[in-house]
C-alpha positions as CSV (number, residue, x, y, z in Angstrom):
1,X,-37.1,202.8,98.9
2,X,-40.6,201.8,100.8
3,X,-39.5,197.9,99.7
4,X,-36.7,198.0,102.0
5,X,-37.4,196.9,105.6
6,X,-34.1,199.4,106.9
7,X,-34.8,202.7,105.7
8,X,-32.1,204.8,108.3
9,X,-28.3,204.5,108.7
10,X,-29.3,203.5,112.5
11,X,-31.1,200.6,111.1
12,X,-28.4,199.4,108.9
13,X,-25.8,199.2,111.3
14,X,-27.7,197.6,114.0
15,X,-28.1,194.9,110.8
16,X,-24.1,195.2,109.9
17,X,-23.6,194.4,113.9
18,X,-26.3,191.5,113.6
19,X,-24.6,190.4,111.1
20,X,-20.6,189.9,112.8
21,X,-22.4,188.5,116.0
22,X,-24.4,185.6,114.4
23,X,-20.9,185.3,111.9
24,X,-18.7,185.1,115.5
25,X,-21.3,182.7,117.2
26,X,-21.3,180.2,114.3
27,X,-17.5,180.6,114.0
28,X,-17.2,179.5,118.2
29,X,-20.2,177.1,117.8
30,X,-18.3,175.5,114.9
31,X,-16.6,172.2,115.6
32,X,-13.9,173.2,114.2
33,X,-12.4,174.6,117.3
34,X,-11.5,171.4,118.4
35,X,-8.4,171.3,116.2
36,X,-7.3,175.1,117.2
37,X,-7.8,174.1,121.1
38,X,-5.8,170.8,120.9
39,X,-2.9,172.6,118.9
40,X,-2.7,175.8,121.5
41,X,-3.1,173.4,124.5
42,X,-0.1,171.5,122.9
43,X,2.2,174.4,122.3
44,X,1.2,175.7,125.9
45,X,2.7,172.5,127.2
46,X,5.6,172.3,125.2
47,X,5.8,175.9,126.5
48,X,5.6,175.4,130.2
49,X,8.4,172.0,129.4
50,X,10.9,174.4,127.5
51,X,10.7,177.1,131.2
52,X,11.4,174.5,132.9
53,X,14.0,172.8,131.8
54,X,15.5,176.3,131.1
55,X,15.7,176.9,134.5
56,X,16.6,173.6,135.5
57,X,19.8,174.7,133.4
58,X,19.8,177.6,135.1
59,X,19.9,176.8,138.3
60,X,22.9,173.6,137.5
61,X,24.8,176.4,136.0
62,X,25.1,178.6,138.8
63,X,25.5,176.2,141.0
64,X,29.1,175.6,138.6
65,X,29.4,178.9,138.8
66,X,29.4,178.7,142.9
67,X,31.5,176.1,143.1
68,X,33.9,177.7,140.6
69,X,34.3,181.2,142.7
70,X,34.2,179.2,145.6
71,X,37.6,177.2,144.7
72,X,39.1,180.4,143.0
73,X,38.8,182.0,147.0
74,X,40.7,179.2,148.2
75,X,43.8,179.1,145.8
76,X,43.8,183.3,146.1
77,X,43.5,182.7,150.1
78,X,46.3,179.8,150.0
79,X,48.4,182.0,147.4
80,X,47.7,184.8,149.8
81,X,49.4,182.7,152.5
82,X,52.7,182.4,151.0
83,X,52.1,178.5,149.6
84,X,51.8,176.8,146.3
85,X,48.0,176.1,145.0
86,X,47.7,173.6,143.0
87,X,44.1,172.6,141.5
88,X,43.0,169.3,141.8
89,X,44.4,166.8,139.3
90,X,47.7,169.3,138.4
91,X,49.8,166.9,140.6
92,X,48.9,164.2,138.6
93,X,49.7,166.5,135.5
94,X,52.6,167.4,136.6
95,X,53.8,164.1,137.7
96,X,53.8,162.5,134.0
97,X,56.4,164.7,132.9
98,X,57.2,164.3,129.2
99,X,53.6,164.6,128.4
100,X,53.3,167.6,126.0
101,X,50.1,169.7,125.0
102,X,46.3,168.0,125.2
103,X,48.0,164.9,127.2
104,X,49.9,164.4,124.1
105,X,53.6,163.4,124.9
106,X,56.2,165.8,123.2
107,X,59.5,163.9,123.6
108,X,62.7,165.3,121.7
109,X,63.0,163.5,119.0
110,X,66.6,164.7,118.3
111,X,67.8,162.5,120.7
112,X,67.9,159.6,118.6
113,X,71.1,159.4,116.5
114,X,70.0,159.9,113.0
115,X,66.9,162.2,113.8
116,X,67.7,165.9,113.0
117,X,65.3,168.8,113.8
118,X,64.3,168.9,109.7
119,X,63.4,164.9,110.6
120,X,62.2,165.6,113.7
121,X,59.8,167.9,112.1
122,X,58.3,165.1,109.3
123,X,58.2,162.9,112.1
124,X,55.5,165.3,113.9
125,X,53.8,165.8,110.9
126,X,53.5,161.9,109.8
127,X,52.3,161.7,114.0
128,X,55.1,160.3,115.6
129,X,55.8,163.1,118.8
130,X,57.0,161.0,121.3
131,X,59.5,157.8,122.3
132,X,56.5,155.6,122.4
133,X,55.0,156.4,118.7
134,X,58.6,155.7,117.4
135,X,59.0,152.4,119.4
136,X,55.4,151.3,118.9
137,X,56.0,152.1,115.3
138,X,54.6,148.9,112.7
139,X,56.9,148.0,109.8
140,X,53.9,149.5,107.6
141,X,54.6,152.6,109.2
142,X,57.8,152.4,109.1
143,X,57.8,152.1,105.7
144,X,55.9,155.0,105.0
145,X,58.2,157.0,107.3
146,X,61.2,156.3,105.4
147,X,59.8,157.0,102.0
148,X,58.5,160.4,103.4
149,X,61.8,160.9,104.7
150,X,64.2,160.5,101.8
151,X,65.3,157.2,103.5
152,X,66.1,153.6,102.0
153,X,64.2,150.5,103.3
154,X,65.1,149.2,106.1
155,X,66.9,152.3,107.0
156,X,65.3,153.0,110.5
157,X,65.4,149.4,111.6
158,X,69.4,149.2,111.0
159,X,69.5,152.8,113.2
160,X,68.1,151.4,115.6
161,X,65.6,153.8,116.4
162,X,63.1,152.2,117.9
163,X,65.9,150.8,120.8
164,X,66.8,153.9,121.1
165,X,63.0,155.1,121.4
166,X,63.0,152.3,124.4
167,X,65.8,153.4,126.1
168,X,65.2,157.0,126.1
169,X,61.5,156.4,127.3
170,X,61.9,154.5,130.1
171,X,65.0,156.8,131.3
172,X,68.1,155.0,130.1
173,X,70.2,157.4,129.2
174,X,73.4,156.3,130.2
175,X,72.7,153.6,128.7
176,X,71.8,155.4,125.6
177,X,74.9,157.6,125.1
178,X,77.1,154.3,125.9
179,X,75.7,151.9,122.9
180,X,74.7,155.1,120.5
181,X,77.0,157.4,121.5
């Protein structure tokens, strides 16, 4: 053991901690870093842009939310006072009338003569809801709608349907119920 130049267990781990310094200093002196640094200062920035936009939508959002409570006090307050509230845009809503679900008119189909509530039914499903589909309706699709329906060529033309459609749309019903009875 006289060859060795560390002979206690003091001695060795002063060498063992020698050691992991000069490893650690050639590790940061490496220029390797570079890489490491550019990457972390990257995802530091993307970082910092993610917060803020974040709060950006944040901050948009309770604005909404202001506005939203804000409007809900004034129908409660003009309920309160005895009168009708109506949010802006119902009166326009409310003004169109026939228009059904998702601004998608609804009209009653059984109104035509010919149209019972089994056709009435087809009719929704092939996409005709309304007195406009039915008088905007292409001979194509009128086509398809009488072979879907059980109905011979030419069938809805000679019923008239889509003058009916016409009449009924634009409010003719005396009109209606004197030529189709």
């Amino acid at each position: 053991m006289q060859d060795l130049p560390f002979q206690t267990p003091t001695q060795w781990a002063a060498l063992a901690v020698a050691l992991i310094a000069g490893l650690l200093l050639g590790l940061a002196l490496a220029p390797r870093h570079r890489k490491w640094r550019d990457r972390y200062h990257g995802e530091e920035l993307a970082h910092s842009s993610f917060r803020t936009r974040a709060e950006t939508e944040l901050k948009e959002r309770n604005t909404r939310v202001r506005a939203l409570e804000e409007e809900n006090l004034r129908l409660r307050e003009t309920l309160d006072k005895g009168g009708v509230a109506l949010p802006a845009g119902a009166a326009a809503v409310a003004a169109t009338g026939s228009s059904g679900w998702f601004g998608r008119g609804g009209d009653d189909l059984t109104r035509i003569r010919g149209i019972d509530e089994t056709r009435a039914k087809q009719l929704h499903k092939l996409g005709f809801k309304s007195f406009a589909d039915l008088e905007d309706m292409r001979l194509d699709q009128a086509l398809t709608a009488e072979q879907k329906l059980g109905m011979g060529p030419g069938a809805i033309a000679a019923a008239g349907w889509r003058e009916q459609a016409s009449l009924l749309r634009t409010g003719r019903h005396e009109e209606h119920a004197k030529r189709y009875g």
